[in-house]
N, C-alpha and C positions, 0 to 999 in steps of 0.2 A: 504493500500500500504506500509505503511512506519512498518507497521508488519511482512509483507512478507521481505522485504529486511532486515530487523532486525535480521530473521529467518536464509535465506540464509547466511550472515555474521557467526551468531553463528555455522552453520552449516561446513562453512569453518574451523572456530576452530578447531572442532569435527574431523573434515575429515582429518585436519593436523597432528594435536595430534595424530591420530591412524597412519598416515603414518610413521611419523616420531618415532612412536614406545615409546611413553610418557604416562605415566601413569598422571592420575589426582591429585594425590599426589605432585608429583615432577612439575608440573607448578603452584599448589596450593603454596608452599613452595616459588618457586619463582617470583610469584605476594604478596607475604606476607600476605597469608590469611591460612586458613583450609583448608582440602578437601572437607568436607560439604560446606561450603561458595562457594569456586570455584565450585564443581557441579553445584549449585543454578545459579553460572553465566551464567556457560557456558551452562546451559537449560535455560534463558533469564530469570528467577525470578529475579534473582538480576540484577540490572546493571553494565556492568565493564567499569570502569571508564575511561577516556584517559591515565593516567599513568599505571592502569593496562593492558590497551592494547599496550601500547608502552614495558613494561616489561615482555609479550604474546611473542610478535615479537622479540624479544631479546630471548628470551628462544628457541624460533624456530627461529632462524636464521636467521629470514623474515626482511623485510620493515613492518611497521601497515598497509601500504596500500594496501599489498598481500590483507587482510583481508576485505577491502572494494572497491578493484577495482574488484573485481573478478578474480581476479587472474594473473592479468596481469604483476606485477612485479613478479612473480613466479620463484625459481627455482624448478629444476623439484624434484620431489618428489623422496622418495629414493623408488630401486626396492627392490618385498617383499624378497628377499632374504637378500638385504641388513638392510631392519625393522627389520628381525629376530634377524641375528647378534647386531645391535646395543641392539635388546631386551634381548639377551641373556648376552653380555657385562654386559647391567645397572642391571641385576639379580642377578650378582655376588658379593661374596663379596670383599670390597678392594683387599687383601693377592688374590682371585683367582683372580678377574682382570688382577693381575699383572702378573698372570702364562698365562693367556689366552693370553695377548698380546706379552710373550715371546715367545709361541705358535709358534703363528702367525710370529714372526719376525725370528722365526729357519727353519720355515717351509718355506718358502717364500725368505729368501736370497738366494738362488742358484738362485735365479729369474734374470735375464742381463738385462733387459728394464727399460730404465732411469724411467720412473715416478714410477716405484715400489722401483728401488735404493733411488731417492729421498723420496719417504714415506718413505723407512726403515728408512734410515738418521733421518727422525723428530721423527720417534716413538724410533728408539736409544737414540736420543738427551732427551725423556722424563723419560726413563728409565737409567739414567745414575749410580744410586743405584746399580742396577741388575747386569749391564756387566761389 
């Protein structure tokens, strides 16, 4: 029993990480281990510790307890359009990053609807360098 639910847990990792468009490199990095080692984890060879799971949920945005309630504190997962782009973003390098989101912020002001004005506003506020 207490295999199976071990499973499932590791399994939510799995499913998250691909949603959210993360490579196992980049949460390996941020739990402070390898990417061998994290593999090893996150296929249940190794055990990940409390602090590595509390530094999981930080990396992905979660509660730890997404991870073991099944999903109940959940927010909703991003749609695949939206994995891409974020996949596309984290592919690039700095210097393009920073074209891509100027991109986006040229392409998109003539846009009138307050929640897009306010994102421009923050992603302005990041790129202060640029404009």
């Amino acid at each position: 029993m207490a295999r199976i639910i071990a499973r499932e847990v590791l399994e939510r990792l799995r499913a998250l990480r691909e949603d959210l468009a993360l490579n196992q490199d980049y949460l390996a990095k941020r739990v402070g281990v390898d990417r061998t080692t994290y593999v090893r984890k996150e296929r249940g060879v190794i055990p990940i510790t409390t602090e590595e799971w509390i530094k999981l949920a930080a990396a992905m945005d979660r509660e730890p307890s997404y991870f073991f309630a099944g999903g109940a504190a959940v927010k909703p997962a991003l749609a695949k359009r939206e994995a891409l782009l974020l996949r596309l973003y984290r592919a690039l390098r700095p210097a393009e990053q920073e074209d891509f989101v100027c991109a986006v912020y040229l392409k998109c002001r003539s846009i009138r609807r307050k929640a897009v004005q306010d994102t421009l506003k923050l992603l302005q506020g990041g790129m202060e360098n640029v404009f």
